[in-house]
C-alpha positions as CSV (number, residue, x, y, z in Angstrom):
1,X,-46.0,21.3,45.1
2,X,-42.0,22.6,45.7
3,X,-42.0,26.3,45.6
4,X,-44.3,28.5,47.4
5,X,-42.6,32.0,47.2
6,X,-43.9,35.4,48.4
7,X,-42.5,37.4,45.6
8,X,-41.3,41.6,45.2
9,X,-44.6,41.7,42.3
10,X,-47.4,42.3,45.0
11,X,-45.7,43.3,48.2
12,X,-44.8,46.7,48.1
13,X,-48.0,48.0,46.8
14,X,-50.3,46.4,48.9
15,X,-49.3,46.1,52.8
16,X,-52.9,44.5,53.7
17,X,-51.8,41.3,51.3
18,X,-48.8,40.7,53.5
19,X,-50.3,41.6,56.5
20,X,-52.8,39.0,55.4
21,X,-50.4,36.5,54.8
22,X,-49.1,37.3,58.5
23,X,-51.8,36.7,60.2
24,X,-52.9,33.6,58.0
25,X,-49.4,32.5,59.1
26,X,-50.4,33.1,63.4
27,X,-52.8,31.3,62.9
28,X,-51.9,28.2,61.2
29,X,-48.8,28.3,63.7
30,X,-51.8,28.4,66.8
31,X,-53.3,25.5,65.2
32,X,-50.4,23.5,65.1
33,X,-50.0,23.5,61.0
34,X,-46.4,23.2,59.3
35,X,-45.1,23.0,55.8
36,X,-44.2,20.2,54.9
37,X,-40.8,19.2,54.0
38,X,-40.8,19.1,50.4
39,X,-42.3,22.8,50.1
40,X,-39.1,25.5,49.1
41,X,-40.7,28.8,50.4
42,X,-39.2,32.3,50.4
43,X,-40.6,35.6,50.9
44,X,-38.7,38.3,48.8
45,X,-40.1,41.9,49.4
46,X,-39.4,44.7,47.2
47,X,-39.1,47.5,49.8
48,X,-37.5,46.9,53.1
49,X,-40.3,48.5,54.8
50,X,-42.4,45.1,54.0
51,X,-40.0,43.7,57.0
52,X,-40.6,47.0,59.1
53,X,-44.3,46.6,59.5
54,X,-44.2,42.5,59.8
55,X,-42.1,43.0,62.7
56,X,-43.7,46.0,64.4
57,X,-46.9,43.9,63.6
58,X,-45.4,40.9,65.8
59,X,-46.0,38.8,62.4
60,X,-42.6,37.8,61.0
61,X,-41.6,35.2,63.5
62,X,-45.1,33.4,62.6
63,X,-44.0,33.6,58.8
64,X,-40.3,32.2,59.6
65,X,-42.1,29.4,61.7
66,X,-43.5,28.2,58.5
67,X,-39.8,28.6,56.8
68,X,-41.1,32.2,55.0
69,X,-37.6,33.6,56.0
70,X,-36.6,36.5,53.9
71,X,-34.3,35.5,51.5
72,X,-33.7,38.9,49.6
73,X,-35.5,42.3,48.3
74,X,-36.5,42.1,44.5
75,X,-37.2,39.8,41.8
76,X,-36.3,36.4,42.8
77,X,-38.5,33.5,42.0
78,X,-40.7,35.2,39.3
79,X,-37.5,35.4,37.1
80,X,-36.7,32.0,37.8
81,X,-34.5,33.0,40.8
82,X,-35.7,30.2,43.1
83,X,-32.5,28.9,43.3
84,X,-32.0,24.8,42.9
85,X,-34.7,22.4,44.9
86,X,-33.7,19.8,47.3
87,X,-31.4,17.2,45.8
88,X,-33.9,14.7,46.8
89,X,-37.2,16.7,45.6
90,X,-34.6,17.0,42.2
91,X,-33.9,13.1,42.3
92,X,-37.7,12.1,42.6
93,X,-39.1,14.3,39.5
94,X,-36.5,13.1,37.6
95,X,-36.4,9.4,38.4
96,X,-40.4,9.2,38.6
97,X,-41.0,12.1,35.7
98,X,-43.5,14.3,38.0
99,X,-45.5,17.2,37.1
100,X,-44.6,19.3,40.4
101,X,-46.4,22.8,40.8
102,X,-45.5,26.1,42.2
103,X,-47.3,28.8,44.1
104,X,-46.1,32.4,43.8
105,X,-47.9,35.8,44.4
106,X,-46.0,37.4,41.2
107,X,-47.4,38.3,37.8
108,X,-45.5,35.9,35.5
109,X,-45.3,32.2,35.1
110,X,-44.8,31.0,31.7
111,X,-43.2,28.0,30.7
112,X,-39.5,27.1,32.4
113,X,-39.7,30.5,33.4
114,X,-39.9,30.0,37.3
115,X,-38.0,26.4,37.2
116,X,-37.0,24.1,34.9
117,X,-37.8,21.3,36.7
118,X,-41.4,22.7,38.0
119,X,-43.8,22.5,34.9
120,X,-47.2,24.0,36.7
121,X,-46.9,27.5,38.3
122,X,-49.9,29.2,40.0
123,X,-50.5,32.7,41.1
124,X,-52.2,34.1,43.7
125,X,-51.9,36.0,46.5
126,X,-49.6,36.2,49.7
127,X,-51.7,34.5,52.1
128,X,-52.8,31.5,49.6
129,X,-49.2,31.2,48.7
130,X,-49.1,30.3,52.6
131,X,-52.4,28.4,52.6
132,X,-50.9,25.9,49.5
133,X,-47.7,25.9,51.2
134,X,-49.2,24.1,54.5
135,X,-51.2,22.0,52.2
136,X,-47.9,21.0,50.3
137,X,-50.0,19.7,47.2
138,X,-52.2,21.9,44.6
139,X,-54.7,19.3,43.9
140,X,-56.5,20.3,46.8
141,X,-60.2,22.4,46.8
142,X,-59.3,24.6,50.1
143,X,-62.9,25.8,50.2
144,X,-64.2,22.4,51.1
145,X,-60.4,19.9,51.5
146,X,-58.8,20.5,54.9
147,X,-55.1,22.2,55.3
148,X,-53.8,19.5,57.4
149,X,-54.2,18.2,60.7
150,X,-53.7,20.6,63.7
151,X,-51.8,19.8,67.2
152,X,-55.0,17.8,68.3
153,X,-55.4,16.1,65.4
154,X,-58.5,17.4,64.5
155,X,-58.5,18.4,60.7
156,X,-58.0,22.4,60.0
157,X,-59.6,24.2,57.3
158,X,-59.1,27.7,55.6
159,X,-61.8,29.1,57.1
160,X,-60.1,28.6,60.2
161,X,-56.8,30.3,59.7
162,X,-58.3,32.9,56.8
163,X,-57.8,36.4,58.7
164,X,-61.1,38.6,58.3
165,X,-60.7,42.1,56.7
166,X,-60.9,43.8,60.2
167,X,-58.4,42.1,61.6
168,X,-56.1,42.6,58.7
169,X,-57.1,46.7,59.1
170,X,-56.2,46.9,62.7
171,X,-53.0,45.3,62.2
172,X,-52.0,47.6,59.5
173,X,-53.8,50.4,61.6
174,X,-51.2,49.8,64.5
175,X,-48.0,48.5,62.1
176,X,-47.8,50.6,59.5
177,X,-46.7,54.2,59.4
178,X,-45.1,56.8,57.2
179,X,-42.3,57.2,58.8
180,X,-41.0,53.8,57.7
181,X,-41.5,54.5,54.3
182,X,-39.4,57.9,54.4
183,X,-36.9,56.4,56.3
184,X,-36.3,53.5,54.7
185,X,-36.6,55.2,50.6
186,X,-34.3,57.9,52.3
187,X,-31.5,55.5,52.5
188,X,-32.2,53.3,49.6
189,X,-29.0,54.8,47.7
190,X,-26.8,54.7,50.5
191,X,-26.0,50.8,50.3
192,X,-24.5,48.5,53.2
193,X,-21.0,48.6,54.3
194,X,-20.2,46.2,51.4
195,X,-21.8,48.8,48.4
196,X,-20.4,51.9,50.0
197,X,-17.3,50.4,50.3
198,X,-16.6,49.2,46.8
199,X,-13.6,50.6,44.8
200,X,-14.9,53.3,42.0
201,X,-12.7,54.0,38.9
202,X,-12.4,57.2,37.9
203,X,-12.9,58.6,34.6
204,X,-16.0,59.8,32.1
205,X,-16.1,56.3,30.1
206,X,-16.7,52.8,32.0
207,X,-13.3,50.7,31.9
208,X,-14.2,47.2,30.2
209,X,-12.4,44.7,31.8
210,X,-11.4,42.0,29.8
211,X,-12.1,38.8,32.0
212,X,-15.0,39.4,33.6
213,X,-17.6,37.4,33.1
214,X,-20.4,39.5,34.0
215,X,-19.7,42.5,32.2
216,X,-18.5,42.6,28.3
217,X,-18.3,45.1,26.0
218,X,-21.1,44.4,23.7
219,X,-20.4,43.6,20.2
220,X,-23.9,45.8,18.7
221,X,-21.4,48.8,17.3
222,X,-18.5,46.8,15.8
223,X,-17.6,47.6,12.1
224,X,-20.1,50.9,12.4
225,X,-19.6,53.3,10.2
226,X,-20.9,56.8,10.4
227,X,-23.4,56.9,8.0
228,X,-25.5,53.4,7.7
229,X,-25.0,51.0,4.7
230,X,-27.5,50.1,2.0
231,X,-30.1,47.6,3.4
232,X,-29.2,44.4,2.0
233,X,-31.6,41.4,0.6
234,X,-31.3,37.9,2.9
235,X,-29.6,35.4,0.7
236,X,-29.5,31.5,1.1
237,X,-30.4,32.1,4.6
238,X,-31.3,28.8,6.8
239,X,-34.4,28.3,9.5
240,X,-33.2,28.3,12.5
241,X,-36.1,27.1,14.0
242,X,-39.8,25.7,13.4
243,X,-42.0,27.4,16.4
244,X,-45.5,26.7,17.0
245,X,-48.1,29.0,18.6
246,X,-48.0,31.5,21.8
247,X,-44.2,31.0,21.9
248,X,-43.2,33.8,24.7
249,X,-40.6,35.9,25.1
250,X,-39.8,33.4,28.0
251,X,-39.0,30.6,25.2
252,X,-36.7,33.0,23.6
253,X,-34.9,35.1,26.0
254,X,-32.4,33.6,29.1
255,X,-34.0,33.6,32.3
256,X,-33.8,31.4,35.4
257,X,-30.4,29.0,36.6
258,X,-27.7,28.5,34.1
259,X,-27.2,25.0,33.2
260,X,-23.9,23.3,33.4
261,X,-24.0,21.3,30.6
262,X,-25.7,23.9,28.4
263,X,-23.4,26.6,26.1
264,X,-23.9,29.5,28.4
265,X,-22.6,27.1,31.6
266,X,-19.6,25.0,29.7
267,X,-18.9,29.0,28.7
268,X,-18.5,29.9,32.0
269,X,-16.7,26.7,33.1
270,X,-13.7,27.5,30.9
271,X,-13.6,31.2,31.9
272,X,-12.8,29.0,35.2
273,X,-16.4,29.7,37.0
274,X,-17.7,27.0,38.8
275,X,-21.2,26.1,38.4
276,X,-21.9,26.9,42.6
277,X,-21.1,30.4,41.1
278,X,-22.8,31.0,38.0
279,X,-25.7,32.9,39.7
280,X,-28.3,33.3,37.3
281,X,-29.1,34.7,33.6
282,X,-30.4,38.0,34.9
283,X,-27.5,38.6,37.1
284,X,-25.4,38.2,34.2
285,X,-27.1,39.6,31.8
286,X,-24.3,42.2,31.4
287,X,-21.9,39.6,29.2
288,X,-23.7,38.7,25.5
289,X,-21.7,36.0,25.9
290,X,-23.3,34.2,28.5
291,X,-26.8,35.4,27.1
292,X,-26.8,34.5,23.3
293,X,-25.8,31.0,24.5
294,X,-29.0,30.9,26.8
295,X,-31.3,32.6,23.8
296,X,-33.8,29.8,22.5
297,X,-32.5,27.6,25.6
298,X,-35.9,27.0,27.3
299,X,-36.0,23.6,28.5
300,X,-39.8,23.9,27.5
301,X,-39.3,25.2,23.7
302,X,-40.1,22.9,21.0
303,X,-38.8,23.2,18.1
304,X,-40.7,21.4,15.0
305,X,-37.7,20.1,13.1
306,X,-36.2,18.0,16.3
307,X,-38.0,15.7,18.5
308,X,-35.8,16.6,21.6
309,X,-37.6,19.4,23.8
310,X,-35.4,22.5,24.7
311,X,-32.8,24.5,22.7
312,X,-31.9,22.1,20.1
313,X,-32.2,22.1,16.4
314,X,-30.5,20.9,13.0
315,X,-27.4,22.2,11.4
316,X,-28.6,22.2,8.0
317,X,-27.6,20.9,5.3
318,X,-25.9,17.7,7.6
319,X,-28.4,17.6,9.2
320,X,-26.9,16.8,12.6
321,X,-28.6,17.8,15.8
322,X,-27.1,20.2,18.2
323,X,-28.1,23.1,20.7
324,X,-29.5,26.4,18.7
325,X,-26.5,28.3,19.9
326,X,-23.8,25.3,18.7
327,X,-26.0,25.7,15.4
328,X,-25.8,28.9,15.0
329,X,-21.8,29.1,15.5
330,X,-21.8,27.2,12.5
331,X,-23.9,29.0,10.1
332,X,-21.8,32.0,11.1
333,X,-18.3,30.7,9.8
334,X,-20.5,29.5,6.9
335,X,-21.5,32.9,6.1
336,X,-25.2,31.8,6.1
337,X,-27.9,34.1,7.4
338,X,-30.8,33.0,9.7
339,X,-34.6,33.2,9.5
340,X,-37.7,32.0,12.6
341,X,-40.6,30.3,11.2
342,X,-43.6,30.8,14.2
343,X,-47.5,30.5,14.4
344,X,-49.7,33.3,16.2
345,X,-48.8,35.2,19.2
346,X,-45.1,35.2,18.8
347,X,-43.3,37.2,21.4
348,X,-46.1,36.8,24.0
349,X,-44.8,37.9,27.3
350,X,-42.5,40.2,29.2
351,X,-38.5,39.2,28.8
352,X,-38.4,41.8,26.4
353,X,-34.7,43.6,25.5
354,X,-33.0,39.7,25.2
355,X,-36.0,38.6,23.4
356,X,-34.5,40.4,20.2
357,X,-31.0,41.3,21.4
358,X,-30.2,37.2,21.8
359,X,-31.5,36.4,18.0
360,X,-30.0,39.1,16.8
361,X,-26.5,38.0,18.4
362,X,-27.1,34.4,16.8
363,X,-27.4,35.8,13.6
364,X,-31.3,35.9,12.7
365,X,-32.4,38.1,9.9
366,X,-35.6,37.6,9.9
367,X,-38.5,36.3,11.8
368,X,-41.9,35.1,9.5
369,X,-44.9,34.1,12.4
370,X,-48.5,34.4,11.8
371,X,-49.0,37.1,14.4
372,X,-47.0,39.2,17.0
373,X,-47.3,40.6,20.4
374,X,-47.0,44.2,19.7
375,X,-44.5,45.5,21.7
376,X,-41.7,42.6,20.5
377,X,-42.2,42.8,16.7
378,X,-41.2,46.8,17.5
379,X,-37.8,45.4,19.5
380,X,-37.2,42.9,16.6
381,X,-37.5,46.1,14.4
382,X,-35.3,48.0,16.6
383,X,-32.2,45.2,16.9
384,X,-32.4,45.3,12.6
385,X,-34.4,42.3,12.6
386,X,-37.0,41.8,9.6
387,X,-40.6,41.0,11.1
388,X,-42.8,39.5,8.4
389,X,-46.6,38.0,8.8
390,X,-47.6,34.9,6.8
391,X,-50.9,36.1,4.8
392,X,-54.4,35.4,6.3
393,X,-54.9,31.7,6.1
394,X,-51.7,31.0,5.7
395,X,-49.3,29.3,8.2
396,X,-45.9,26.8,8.4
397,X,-48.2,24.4,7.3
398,X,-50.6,25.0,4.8
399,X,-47.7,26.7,2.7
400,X,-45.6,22.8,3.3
401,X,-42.4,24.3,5.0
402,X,-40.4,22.1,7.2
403,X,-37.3,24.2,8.0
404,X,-35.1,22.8,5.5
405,X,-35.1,25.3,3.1
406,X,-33.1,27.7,1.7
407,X,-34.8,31.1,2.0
408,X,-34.6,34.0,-0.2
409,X,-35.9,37.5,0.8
410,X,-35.8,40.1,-1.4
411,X,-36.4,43.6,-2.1
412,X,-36.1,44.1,1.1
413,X,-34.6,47.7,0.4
414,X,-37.4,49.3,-0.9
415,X,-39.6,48.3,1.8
416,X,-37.2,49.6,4.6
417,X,-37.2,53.1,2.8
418,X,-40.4,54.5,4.0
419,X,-43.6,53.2,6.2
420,X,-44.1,49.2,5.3
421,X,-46.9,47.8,6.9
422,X,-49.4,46.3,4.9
423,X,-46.6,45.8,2.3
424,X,-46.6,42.3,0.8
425,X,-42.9,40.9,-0.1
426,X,-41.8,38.2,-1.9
427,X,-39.9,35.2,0.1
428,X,-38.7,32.0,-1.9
429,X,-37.5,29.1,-1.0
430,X,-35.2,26.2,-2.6
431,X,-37.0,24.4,-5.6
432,X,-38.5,27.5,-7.2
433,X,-41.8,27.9,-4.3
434,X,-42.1,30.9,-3.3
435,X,-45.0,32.7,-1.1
436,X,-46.1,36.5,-0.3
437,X,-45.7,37.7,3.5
438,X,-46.6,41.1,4.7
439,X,-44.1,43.5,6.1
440,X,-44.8,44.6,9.9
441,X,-42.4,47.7,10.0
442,X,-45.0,49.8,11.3
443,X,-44.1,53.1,11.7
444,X,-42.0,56.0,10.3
445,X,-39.4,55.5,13.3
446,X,-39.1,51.5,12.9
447,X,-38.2,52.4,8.9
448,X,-35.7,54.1,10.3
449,X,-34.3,52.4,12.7
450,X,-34.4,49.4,10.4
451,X,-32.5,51.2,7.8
452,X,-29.7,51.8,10.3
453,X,-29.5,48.6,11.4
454,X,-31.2,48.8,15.1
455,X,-31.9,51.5,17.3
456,X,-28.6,52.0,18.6
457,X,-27.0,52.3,15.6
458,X,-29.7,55.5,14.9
459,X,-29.2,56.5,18.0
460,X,-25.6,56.8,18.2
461,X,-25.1,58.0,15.2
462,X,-27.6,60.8,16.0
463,X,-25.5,62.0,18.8
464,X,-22.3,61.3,16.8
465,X,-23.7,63.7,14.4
466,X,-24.5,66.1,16.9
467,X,-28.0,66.2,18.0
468,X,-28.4,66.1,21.7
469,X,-31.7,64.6,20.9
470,X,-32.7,61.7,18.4
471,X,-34.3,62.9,15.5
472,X,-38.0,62.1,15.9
473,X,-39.5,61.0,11.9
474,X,-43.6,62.3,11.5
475,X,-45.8,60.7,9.5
């Protein structure tokens, strides 16, 4: 195990969990227990009163003796945030290809999310995420398997170092109090020295600035006119990729450390940032530039029509084999549209916005899965991508598709005029095959928003039109 992190998910919420963890943390220290070398720990809160009622409980020196300093307030390892591992914990997965493990008391661990080098991530709570941390491996049974070995040698078990409920209520009984938490949510806008002392432009509209590379001006409103266009068929579109099932929204979206010999870092490298400073995807999530080259870049994605795992796929008709982003550069000074071939659950997970803003930006026009999650087949509706559902029984491979065709899609207009689901439409592909899918635009709004191209095209044009509200569509 490398990563036991404390995380902002189940902090705030709940003070007995990190009291717990405190006291777990006393009492491992009494015993004599450290973490071992190997172990990357962290302890992010969300509020600053977490560190308020750790200290006033005499814990946090106990949770800094096992290296649970904190590093932060907020999302930090769940989003993959962890920051790099040891050069030498780095060295010996790669060299020896290890299956490490992490331990985090967040709610999200899907693949590559947390690290890229960490394929097995657990979650619990705050004071196991210490217990695993002492025992430095997860392969352990910690109801019966001893933590380690204490100062005399002797072996310690969880049941030592476990805190009982009372204990855990007396501390929070003498720790915790409200005034902390008005004190502390009374300042939270004020900032440090560093925040407050930041220049502020003046001025009703935000002033882009050209170079930086954290903050564009997005691209979602060039070439809009006023009233929207007639929905168009897709043409001799391409497959940009062959997905299987339960691909998540973590597969799709950029999350986690920027690689340096990935698009999104050799982007930044020639806008002269150097790869100590590229921070992470969700800190720059601000420049599409940076995030449409990380969209399908999961080191963990598999994509059917390469045998390389991560964001690769084929430039088709060549045939040569690139990253999805390099791919998809291609196919747009070809002119040629794009299309997602997936299997059930597509869109599982919680990355959501850059889930269907990074396709969108690579060019995607449609996406044909057996099944969605719920809430990103709406988002793909609302960035003016098609969602379409093979028919029951019916998948990538029964119907013999490989991802080198050439895909037609048509009537597409009529559909996007009114309520769609349940509608079947026709897609063809090169060779004269051709196979029904059912439209998922689900409701009177997604028609809409579809027929405008996205929801921000609707939207803006309603308030370029006048209304101070968007125009809400009953059924």
């Amino acid at each position: 195990m490398v990563i036991a992190a404390i995380t902002s998910c189940t902090n705030t919420s709940n003070p007995s969990v990190l009291i717990a963890a405190g006291l777990l943390a006393k009492k491992a220290v009494e015993h004599g227990l450290e973490v071992p070398g190997w172990v990357k720990t962290s302890l992010a809160p969300g509020s600053k009163v977490v560190l308020d009622y750790l200290q006033q409980a005499g814990l946090m020196p106990y949770l800094e003796k096992l290296k649970f300093h904190i590093v932060g307030y907020g999302c930090t390892t769940c989003i993959g945030n962890s920051g790099p591992l040891p050069v030498e914990v780095s060295k010996e997965i790669e060299e020896k290809n290890l299956v490490v493990a992490s331990v985090l008391s967040g709610n999200r661990n899907f693949e590559g999310r947390i690290n890229s080098e960490v394929r097995a991530n657990y979650l619990m709570s705050p004071p196991l995420v210490v217990a695993f941390a002492l025992a430095g491996r997860i392969d352990v049974d910690l109801r019966k398997d001893p933590i380690g070995k204490g100062k005399d040698g002797k072996p310690v078990y969880l049941a030592d170092i476990w805190p009982s409920q009372s204990e855990v209520e007396q501390s929070m009984a003498s720790a915790i109090t409200s005034e902390m938490f008005r004190k502390s949510y009374a300042e939270v806008y004020s900032g440090d020295e560093r925040w407050r002392g930041l220049p502020v432009p003046k001025g009703e509209t935000y002033a882009w600035e050209k170079d930086s590379t954290y903050i564009r001006q997005a691209p979602y409103f060039d070439g809009m006119t006023l009233k929207p266009g007639a929905v168009e068929d897709i043409h001799g579109a391409r497959v940009l990729a062959v997905l299987g099932d339960s691909v998540t929204t973590d597969h799709i979206s950029p999350a986690g450390s920027i690689k340096k010999d990935g698009p999104a870092g050799k982007y930044l490298i020639a806008h002269g940032v150097q790869p100590a400073e590229f921070n992470s995807f969700g800190s720059r999530r601000g420049n599409h530039e940076v995030m449409v080259r990380g969209t399908f870049a999961n080191v963990r994605l598999r994509n059917k029509m390469v045998a390389t795992e991560g964001g690769f796929t084929r430039h088709l008709p060549d045939g040569s084999e690139m990253s999805i982003f390099d791919a998809s550069e291609k196919y747009h000074a070809e002119k040629v549209p794009l299309v997602i071939l997936a299997g059930k659950e597509y869109g599982s997970g919680s990355s959501r916005d850059w889930a269907a803003k990074g396709p969108r930006l690579l060019g995607v026009r449609a996406v044909i899965a057996e099944s969605y999650e719920r809430i990103h087949r709406s988002n793909l509706v609302g960035m003016g991508i098609l969602p379409l559902q093979f028919l029951p029984g019916e998948n990538v491979e029964t119907l013999k598709l490989t991802g080198e065709e050439v895909v037609e899609i048509a009537g597409i207009r009529e559909v996007a005029e009114k309520v769609s689901s349940g509608r079947k439409i026709t897609v063809r592909v090169k060779g004269g095959r051709e196979f029904q899918a059912v439209v998922r635009i689900d409701t009177p709004q997604e028609a809409l928003y579809y027929s405008n191209g996205g929801i921000l095209q609707f939207v803006l044009r309603q308030l370029l039109a006048g209304k101070t509200q968007p125009e809400a569509v009953t059924a």
